[in-house]
C-alpha positions as CSV (number, residue, x, y, z in Angstrom):
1,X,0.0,0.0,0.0
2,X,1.2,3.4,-0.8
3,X,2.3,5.8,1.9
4,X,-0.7,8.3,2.9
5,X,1.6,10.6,4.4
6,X,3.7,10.8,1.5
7,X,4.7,14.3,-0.1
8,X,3.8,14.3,-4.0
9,X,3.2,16.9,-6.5
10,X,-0.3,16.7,-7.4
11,X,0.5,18.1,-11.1
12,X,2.0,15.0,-12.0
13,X,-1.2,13.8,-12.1
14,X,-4.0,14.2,-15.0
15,X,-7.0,15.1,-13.5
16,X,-9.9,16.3,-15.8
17,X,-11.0,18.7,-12.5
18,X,-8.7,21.4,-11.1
19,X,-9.5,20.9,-7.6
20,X,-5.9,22.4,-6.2
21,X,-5.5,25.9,-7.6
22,X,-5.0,27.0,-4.2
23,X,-2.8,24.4,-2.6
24,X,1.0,23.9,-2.1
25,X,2.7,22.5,-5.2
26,X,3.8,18.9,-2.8
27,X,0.5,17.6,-1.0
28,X,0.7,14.3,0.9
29,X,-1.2,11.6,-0.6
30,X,-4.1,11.5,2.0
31,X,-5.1,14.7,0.8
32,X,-5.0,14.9,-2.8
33,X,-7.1,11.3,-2.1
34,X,-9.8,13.4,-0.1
35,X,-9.9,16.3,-2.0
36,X,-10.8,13.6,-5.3
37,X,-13.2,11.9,-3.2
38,X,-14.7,15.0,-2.0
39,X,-15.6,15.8,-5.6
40,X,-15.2,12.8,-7.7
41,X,-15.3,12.2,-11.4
42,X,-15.3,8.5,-12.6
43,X,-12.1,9.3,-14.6
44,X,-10.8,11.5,-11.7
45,X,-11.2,8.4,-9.5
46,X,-9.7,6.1,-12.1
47,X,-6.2,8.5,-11.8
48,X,-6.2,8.2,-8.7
49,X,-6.4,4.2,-8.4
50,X,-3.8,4.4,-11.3
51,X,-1.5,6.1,-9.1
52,X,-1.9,4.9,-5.9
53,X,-3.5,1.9,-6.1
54,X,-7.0,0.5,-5.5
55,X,-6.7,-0.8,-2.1
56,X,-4.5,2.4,-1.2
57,X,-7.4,4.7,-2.1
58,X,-10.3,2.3,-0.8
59,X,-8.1,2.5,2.3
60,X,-8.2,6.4,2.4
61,X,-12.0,6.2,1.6
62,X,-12.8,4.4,4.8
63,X,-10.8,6.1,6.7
64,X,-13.0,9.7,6.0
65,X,-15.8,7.5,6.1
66,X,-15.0,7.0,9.7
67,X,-14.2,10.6,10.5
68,X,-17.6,11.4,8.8
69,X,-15.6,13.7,6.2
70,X,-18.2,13.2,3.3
71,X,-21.7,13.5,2.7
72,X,-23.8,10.3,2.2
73,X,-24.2,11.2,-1.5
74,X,-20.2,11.7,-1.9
75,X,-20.2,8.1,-0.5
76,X,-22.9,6.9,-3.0
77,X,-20.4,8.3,-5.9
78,X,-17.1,6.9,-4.1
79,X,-18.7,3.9,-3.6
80,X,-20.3,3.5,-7.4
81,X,-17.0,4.7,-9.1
82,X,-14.6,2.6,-6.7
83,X,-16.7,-0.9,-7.7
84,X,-16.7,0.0,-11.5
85,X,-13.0,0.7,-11.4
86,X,-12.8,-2.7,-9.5
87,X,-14.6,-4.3,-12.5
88,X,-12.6,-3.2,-14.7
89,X,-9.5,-4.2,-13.6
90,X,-10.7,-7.8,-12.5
91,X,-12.6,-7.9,-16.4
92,X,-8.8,-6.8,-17.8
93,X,-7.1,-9.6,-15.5
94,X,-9.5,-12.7,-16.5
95,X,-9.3,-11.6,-20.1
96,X,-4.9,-11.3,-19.8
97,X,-5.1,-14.4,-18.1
């Protein structure tokens, strides 16, 4: 699993939403997760998994789940766009296998 805490320069990363016009060039990994998940976009999402990692970012989910950091419709969209992601990669492994 990827290190939350981990300094990383969110501009390396091709998100279709500019969520960080604001923010510090270096943002640990935690964050740029919640901000995404905050305000998600399917192809958003799928950067971050790409990145990261599934598990890394289902990880980070649960934990602002916990803390109560998004609404229940925020979940809803996590939740939808998490599973399709998950889909998708186990469709891509069967069919490489």
């Amino acid at each position: 699993m990827f290190n939350l805490d981990k300094l990383i320069s969110y501009q390396d990363l091709k998100f279709e939403r500019n969520r960080f016009w604001s923010s510090p060039k270096a943002l640990p990994v935690r964050n740029i997760i919640g901000v995404v998940l905050s305000n998600p976009t399917l192809n958003d999402v799928h950067v971050l998994t790409d990145a990261f990692g599934l598990q890394t970012v289902r990880h980070a989910f649960e934990d602002m789940i916990k803390k109560e950091e998004l609404s229940s419709m925020q979940i809803d969209f996590d939740i939808n766009y998490l599973n399709i992601i998950e889909q998708d990669n186990n469709h891509y492994q069967s069919a490489s296998s």
